[in-house]
C-alpha positions as CSV (number, residue, x, y, z in Angstrom):
1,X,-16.3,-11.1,17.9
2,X,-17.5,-7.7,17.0
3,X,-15.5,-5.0,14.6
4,X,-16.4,-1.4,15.3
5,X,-16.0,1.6,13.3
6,X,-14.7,4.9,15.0
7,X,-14.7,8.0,13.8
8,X,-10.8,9.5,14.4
9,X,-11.8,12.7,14.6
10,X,-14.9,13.0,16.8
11,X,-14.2,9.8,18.3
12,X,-17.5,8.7,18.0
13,X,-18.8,5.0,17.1
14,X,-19.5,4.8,12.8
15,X,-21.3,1.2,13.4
16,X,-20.6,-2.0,15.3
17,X,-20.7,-5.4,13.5
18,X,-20.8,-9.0,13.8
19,X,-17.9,-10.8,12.9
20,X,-17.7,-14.4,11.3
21,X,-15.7,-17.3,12.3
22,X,-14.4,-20.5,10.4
23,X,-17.6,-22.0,9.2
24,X,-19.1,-19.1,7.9
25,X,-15.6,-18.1,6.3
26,X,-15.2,-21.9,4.4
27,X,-19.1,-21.2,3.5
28,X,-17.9,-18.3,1.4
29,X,-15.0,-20.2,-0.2
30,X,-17.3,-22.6,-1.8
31,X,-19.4,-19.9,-3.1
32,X,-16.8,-18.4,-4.8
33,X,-15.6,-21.9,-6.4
34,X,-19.3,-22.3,-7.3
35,X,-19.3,-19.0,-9.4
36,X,-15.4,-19.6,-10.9
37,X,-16.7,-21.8,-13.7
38,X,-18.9,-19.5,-15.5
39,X,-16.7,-16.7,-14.8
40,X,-13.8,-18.2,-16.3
41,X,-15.3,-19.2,-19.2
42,X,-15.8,-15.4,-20.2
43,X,-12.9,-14.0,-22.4
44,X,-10.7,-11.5,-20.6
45,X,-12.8,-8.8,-22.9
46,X,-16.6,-10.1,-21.7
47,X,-15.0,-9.4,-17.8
48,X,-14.1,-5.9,-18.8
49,X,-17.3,-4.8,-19.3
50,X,-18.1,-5.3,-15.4
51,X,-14.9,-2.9,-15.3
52,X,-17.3,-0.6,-16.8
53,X,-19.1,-0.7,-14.6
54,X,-16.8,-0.2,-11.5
55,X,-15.3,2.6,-13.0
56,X,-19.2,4.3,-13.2
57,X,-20.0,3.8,-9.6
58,X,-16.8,5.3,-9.0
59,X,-17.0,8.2,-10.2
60,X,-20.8,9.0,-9.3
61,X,-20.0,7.7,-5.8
62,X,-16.9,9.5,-5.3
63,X,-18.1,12.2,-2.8
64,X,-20.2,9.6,-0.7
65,X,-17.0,7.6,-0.7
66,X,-14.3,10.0,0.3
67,X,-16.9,11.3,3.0
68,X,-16.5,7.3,4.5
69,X,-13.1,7.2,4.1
70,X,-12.4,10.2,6.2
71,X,-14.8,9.1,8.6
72,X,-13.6,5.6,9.2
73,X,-9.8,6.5,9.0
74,X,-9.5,10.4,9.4
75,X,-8.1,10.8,6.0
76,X,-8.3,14.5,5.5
77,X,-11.1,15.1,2.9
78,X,-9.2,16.3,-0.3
79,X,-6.9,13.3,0.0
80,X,-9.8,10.8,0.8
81,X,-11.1,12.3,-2.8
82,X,-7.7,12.1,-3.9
83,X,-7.9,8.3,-3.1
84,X,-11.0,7.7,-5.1
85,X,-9.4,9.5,-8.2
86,X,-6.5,7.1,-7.9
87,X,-8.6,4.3,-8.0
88,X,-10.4,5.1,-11.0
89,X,-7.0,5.8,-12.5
90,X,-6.0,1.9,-11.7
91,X,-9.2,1.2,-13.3
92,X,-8.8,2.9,-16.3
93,X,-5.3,1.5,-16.9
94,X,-6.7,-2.3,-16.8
95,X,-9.4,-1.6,-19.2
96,X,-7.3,-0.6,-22.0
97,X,-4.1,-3.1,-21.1
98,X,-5.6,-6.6,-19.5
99,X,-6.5,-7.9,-22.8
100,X,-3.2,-7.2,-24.7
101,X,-1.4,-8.3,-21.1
102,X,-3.3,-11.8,-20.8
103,X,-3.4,-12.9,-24.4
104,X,-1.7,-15.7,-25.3
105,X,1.8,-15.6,-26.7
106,X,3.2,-17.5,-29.3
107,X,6.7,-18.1,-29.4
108,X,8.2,-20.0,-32.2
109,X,10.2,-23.1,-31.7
110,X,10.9,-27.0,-33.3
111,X,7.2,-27.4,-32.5
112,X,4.8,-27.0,-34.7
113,X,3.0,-25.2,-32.5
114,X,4.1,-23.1,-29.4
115,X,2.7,-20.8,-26.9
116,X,2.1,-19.5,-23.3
117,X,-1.2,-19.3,-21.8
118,X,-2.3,-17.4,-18.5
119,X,-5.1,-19.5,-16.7
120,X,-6.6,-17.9,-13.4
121,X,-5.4,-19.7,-10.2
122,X,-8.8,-19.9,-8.1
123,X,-10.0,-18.1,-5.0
124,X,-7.7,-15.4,-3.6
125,X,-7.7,-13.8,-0.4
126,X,-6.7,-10.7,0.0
127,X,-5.5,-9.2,3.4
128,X,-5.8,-5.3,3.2
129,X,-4.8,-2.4,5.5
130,X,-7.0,0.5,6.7
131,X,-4.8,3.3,5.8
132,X,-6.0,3.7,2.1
133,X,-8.9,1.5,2.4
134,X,-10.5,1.8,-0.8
135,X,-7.2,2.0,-3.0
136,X,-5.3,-1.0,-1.3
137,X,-8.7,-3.2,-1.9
138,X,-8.8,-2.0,-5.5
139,X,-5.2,-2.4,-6.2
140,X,-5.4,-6.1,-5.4
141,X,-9.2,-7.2,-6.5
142,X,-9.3,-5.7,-9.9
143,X,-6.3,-7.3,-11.9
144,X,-6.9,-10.0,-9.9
145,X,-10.9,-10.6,-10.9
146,X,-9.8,-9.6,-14.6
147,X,-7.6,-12.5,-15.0
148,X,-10.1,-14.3,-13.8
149,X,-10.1,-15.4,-10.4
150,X,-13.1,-14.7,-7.6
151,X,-11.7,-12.7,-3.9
152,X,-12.1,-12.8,-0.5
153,X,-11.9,-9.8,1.4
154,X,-10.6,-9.6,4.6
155,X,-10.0,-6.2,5.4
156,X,-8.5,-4.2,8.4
157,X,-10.9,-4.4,11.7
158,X,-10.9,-1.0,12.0
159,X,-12.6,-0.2,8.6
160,X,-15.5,-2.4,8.5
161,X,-18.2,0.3,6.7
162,X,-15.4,0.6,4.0
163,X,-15.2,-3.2,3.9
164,X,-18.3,-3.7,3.0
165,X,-19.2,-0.8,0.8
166,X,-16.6,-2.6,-1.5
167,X,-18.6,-5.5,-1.6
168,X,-21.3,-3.6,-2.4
169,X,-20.0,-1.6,-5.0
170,X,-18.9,-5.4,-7.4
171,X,-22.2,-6.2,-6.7
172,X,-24.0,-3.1,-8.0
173,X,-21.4,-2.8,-11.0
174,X,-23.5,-6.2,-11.8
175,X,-20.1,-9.0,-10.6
176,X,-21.4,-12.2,-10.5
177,X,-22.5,-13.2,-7.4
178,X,-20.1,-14.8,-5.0
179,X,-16.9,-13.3,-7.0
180,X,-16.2,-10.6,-4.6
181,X,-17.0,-11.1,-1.2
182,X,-16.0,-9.3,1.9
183,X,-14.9,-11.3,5.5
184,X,-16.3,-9.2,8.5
185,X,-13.3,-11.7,10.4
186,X,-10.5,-11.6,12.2
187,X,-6.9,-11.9,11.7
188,X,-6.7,-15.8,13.4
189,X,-9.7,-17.0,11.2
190,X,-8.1,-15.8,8.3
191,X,-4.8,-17.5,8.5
192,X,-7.1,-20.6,9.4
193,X,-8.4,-20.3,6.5
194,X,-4.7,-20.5,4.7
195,X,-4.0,-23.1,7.0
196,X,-6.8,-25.5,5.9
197,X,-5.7,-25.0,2.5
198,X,-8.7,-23.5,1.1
199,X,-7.6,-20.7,-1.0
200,X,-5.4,-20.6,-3.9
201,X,-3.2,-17.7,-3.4
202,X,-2.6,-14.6,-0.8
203,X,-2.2,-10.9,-1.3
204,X,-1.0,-9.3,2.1
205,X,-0.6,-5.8,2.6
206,X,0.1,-5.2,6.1
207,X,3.2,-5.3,8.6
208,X,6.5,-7.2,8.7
209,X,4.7,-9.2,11.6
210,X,2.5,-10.5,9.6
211,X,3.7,-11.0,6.7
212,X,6.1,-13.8,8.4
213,X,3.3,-15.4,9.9
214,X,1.0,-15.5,6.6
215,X,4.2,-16.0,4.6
216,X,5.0,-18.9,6.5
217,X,1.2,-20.7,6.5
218,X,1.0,-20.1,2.6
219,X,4.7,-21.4,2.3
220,X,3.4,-24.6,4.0
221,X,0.8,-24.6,1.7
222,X,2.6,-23.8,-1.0
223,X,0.1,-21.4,-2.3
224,X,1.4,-18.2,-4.7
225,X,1.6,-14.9,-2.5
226,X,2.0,-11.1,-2.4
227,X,3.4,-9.5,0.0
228,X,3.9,-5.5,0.3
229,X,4.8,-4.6,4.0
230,X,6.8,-1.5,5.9
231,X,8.6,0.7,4.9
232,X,11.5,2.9,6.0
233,X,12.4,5.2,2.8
234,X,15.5,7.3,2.8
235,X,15.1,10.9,1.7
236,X,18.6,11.6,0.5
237,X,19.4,15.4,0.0
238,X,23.0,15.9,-1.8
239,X,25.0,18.9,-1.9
240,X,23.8,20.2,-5.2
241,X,20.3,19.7,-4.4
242,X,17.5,22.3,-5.0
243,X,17.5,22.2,-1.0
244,X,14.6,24.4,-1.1
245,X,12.0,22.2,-3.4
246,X,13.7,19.1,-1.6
247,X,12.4,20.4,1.8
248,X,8.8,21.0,0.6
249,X,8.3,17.7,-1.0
250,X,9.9,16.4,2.1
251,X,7.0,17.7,4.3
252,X,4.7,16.0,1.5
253,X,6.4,13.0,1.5
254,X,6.2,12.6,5.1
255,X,2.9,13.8,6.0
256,X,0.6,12.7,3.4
257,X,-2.3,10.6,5.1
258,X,-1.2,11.9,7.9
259,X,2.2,10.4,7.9
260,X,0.1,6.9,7.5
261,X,1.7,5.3,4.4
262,X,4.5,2.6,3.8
263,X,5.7,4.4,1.0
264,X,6.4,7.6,3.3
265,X,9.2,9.4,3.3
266,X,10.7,8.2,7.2
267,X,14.5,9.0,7.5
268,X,15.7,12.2,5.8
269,X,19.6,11.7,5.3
270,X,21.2,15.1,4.0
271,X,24.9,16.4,3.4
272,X,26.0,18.5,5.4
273,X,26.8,21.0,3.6
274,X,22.8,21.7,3.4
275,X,21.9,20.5,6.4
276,X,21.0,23.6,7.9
277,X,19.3,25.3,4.7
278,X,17.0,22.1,4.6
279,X,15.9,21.7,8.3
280,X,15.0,25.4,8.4
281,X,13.0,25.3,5.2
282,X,11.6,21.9,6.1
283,X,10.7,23.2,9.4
284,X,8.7,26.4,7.9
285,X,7.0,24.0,5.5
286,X,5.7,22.2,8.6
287,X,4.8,24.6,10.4
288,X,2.7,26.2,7.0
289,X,0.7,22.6,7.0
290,X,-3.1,23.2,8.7
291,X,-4.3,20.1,11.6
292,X,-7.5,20.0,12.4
293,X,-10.8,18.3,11.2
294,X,-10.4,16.4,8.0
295,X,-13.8,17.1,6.9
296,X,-13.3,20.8,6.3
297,X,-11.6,21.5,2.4
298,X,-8.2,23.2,4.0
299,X,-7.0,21.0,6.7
300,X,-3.4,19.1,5.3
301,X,-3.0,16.6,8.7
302,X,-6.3,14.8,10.3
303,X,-6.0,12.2,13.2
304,X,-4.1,9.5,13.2
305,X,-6.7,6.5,12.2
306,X,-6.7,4.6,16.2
307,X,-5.5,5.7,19.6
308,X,-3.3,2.8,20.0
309,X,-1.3,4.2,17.1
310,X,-1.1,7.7,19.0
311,X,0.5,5.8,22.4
312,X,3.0,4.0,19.3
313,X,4.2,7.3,17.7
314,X,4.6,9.0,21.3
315,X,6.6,6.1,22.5
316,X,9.0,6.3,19.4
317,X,9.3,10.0,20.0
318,X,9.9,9.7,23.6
319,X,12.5,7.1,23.2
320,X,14.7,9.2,20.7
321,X,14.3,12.3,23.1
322,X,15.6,10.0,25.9
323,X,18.6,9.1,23.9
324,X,19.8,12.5,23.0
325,X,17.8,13.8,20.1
326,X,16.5,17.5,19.3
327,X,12.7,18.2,18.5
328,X,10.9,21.2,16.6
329,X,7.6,20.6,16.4
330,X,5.0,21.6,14.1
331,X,1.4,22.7,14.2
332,X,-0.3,22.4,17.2
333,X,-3.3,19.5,16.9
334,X,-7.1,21.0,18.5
335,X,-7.8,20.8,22.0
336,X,-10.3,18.1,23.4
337,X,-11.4,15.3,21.0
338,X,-9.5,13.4,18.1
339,X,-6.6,11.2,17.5
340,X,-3.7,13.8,17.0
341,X,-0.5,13.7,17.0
342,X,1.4,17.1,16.9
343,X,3.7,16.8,13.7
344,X,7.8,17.1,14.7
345,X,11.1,17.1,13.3
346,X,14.4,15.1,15.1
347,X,17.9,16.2,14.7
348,X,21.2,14.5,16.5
349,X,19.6,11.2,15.9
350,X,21.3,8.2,16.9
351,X,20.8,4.3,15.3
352,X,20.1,3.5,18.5
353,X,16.6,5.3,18.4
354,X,13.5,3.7,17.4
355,X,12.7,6.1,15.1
356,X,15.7,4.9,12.8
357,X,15.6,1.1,13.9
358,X,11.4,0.6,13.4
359,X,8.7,1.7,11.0
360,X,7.7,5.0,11.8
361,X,3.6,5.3,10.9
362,X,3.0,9.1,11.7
363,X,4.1,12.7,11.0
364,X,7.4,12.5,13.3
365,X,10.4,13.3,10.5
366,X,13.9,12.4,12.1
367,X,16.9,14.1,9.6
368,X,20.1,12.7,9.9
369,X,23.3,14.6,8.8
370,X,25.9,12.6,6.4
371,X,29.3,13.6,5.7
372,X,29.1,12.3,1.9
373,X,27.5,9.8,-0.2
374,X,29.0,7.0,1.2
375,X,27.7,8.1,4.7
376,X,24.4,8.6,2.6
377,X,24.3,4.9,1.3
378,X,25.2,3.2,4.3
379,X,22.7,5.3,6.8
380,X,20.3,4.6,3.8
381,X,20.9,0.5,3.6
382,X,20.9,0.5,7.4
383,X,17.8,-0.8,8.0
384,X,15.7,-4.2,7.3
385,X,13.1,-2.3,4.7
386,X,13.5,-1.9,1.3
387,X,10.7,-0.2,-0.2
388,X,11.5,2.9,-1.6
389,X,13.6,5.3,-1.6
390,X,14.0,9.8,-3.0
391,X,17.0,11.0,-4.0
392,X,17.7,14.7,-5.1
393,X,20.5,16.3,-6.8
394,X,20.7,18.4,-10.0
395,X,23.1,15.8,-11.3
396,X,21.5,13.0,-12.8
397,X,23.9,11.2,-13.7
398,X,25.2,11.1,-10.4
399,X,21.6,10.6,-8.9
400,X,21.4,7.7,-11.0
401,X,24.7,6.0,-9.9
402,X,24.0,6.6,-6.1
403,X,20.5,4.7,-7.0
404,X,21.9,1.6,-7.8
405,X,23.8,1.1,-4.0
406,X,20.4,1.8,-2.3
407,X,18.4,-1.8,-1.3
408,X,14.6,-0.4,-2.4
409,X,11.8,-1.7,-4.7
410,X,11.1,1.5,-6.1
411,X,13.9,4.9,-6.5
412,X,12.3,8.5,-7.5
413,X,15.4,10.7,-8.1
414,X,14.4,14.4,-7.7
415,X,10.5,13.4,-7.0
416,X,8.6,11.8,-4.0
417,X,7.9,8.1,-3.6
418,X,4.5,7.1,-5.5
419,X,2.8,4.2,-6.7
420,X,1.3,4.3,-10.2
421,X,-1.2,1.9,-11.8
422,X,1.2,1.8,-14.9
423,X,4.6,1.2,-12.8
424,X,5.4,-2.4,-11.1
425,X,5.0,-1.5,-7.7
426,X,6.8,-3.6,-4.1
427,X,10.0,-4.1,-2.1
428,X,13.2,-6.3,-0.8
429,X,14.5,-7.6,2.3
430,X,11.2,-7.2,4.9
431,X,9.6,-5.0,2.6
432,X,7.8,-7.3,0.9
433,X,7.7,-10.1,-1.8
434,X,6.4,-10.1,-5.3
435,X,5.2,-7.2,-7.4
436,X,1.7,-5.1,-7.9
437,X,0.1,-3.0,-10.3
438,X,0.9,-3.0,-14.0
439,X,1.4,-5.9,-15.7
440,X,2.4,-7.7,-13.2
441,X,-1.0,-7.4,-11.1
442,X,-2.5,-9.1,-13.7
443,X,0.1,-11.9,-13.7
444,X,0.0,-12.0,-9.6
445,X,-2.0,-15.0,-9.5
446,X,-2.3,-17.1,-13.0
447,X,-0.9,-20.2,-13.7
448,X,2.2,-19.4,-16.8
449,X,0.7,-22.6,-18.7
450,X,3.2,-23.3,-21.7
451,X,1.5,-25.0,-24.4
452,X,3.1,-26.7,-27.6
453,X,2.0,-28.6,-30.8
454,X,4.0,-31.3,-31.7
455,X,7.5,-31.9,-30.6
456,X,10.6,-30.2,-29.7
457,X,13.6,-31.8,-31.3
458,X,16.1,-30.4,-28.7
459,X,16.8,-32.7,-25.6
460,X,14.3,-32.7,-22.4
C-alpha cells in the first residue's frame, strides 16, 4: 500500500510513502496505552504547558505550514495561512478554558459529599479529511489530549506530508512520546482496528458513507463517537434582505477552499421578489473572484484538491444541465496543468438534480427561486443534511422565527456559516452526531464519573 502526495496545481508528485497494515497499526495502540499512565496522572494545568508549546511552533511555523497545505491540497495561499491562524485561535481558547471546563463539580445533595468528575476515556482515533488538513486534525487532538487521552491519527490518503508534519509538530512541542501518533493506513485497516476493539472512542470527519460504516463498527463496539459529515446548507435570501451584501457573502460562502468545505454555502433559496437583483450581483461577484495558482498572494479559487473530485463536480453539473437547468459561469480556470474546475451558477433547478439531491464539494452554486417562506423552509428541510444553515433579512425577529423550522446544527442569520473554537460546533439527520469545539470538545471523550460521600436518603 503506498499513499502519494500530489501537488493540485502543478500536478506533480509531493512524496510517495509506505503505508502500514494491522500489525503495525495494534503496535501503535499499545504504545499509546503504555504512555496513558503517566500522562494522566498530570493535572489538566501540567498538560497545558505542552499547549504552550503547540501554540509556539505554530506560529513560527506558520509560513512553512500554509506553503504545505497549498501544496498538498491546493488551498490558495492566504487561506492555507488563514488556516494556521485558526488553529492557533482553537489553541488559545483551550489554554485559558480546559481547566475551569474539566474541574470537578460539586453539586450538593443528602450526601455528605457530592460531585462529578471527568476521567479521560483512553486511546482515540481520529479519522480526518484533507480539505483543512491541519485545522480538522487540531480541532479533534487538542481538547481531546487535554482531557487527557493519547490519538491516533489516521488522516486522508491524499495528505500524507501534512499527516505527518502533525506528528512532528506534538513531538517537537515536547508531547510525550507515543501520545500522538500519525497512521500512514488505509481506510479498511482503520475500521479493523475499531472492529478488534482496540480503541476507546472515534472522531470521524468525513462523508455520509462513511460515517454509517464507522458508525456502525463503533456501535457494535459500543465505543463513544464523533461524527461531523456533509453538508448541504441553505442560503436563504428574504425579501427585505440587503440583497446586495447577501450576494457577496454568497460567493464567499460558496467558494471558500475552493468550494471544498461541509460547512459551504450549497443551495441558495431566494424570494422572488429578489431573485433577479441577487443572481446578477452574485454573478458579478463571481466573475470579480481571481483562479489561478494558489501560491501567488491574489488568487481567491486554486484547484480542486484530486482529479477524481473534478470528474464528480462535472458529472453533477452535467446532470442538472441535462434536466433543464441554466448555467453562467465564472472565471475561466488556466490552460494546461491543474485541477480546475471553472466556478458556475444554476438557475431553473429541479429536485430532481444532483446538485440539490447530493453534497455538492466545489464552486458550482445552484439558486433556487421561492414564492415565500414557507417555500423557503420546505426547499431548505428537503434534503437528508442538517449542518448549517444563513439566513438574511433586516428583520430579526423574523429571521429568528424562520430559524427555528430549519433542520441544521448551526444557523447564522445575516452572516455566513463558520465554525468558532468558542461555539459548539456539528449537525442532525446525516450530518453528523455529537458536538465539537468549545466545551464540548473537551467533554467528547471522558467518562461523566459521579462521585458521592456518604448516602443519599432519597430512593435508588
Amino acid at each position: 500500500m503506498q499513499l502519494i502526495s500530489i501537488n493540485p496545481y502543478t500536478e506533480e508528485i509531493n512524496g510517495t510513502f509506505e503505508g502500514i497494515g494491522i500489525d503495525r497499526c495494534e503496535a501503535a495502540v499499545s504504545r499509546a496505552r503504555a504512555a496513558l499512565p503517566s500522562w494522566q496522572r498530570l493535572t489538566v494545568v501540567e498538560r497545558l504547558r505542552f499547549l504552550k508549546e503547540i501554540i509556539d511552533h505554530l506560529e513560527r511555523r506558520k509560513p512553512d505550514w500554509a506553503r504545505l497545505i497549498t501544496s498538498e491540497m491546493g488551498k490558495p495561499i492566504r487561506q492555507a495561512r488563514s488556516e494556521i491562524d485558526k488553529c492557533l485561535q482553537l489553541c488559545h481558547y483551550y489554554l485559558h478554558q480546559a481547566a475551569e471546563v474539566l474541574r470537578d463539580t460539586l453539586i450538593p445533595t443528602e450526601a455528605q459529599e457530592s460531585y462529578v468528575t471527568h476521567e479521560p476515556l483512553g486511546v482515540i482515533l481520529g479519522i480526518m479529511p484533507w480539505n483543512y488538513p491541519f485545522w480538522q486534525v487540531l480541532r479533534f487532538a487538542v481538547p481531546t489530549l487535554m482531557a487527557g487521552n493519547a490519538c491516533l491519527l489516521k488522516h486522508a490518503f491524499n495528505v500524507p506530508v501534512a499527516a505527518l508534519e502533525l506528528e512532528r509538530l506534538f513531538r517537537d512541542a515536547g508531547l510525550p512520546e507515543h501520545l500522538f501518533q500519525t497512521l500512514l493506513t488505509d481506510a479498511a485497516t482503520a475500521a479493523e482496528l475499531i472492529d478488534r476493539d482496540r480503541v476507546d472512542g472515534v472522531s470521524l470527519t468525513g462523508s455520509v458513507a462513511a460515517g454509517s460504516r464507522i458508525g456502525s463498527l463503533a456501535g457494535r463496539q459500543i465505543k463513544k463517537l464523533v461524527l461531523e459529515l456533509g453538508g448541504s446548507d441553505p442560503f436563504i435570501v428574504l425579501d427585505d434582505a440587503d440583497v446586495r451584501l447577501a450576494a457577496e457573502k454568497g460567493v464567499q460562502a460558496r467558494t471558500s477552499n475552493t468550494g471544498q468545505s461541509c460547512l459551504a454555502a450549497k443551495r441558495f433559496i431566494v424570494l422572488e421578489a429578489v431573485a433577479a437583483e441577487f443572481q446578477e450581483c452574485f454573478l458579478a461577484h463571481l466573475q470579480a473572484l481571481r483562479i489561478g495558482d494558489p501560491r501567488e498572494e491574489t488568487t481567491d479559487l486554486g484547484p480542486l484538491a484530486r482529479r477524481d473530485l473534478v470528474e464528480e463536480l462535472t458529472a453533477q453539473l452535467d446532470d442538472a444541465l441535462g434536466k433543464g437547468a441554466k448555467v453562467a459561469y465564472g472565471p475561466r480556470p488556466p490552460a494546461g496543468r491543474g485541477y480546475f474546475f471553472q466556478p458556475a451558477v444554476l438557475t431553473q433547478v429541479t429536485p430532481a438534480m444532483r446538485v440539490l439531491r447530493e453534497e455538492v464539494f466545489g464552486p458550482l452554486a445552484p439558486i433556487v427561486t421561492v414564492r415565500d417562506e414557507a417555500e423557503a423552509v420546505e426547499v431548505a428541510n428537503a434534503t437528508e443534511f442538517g449542518l448549517g444553515a444563513s439566513i438574511w433579512s433586516h428583520n430579526l425577529e423574523r429571521a429568528r422565527d424562520l430559524s427555528r423550522a430549519i433542520e441544521a446544527g448551526f444557523i447564522a442569520i445575516n452572516h455566513i456559516v463558520k465554525s468558532d473554537p468558542r461555539l459548539p460546533f456539528g449537525g442532525v439527520k446525516k450530518s453528523g452526531l455529537g458536538r465539537e469545539m468549545a466545551h464540548c470538545g473537551l467533554l467528547a471523550f471522558v467518562n461523566t464519573k459521579t462521585m458521592i460521600i456518604g448516602g443519599l436518603d432519597n430512593e435508588p
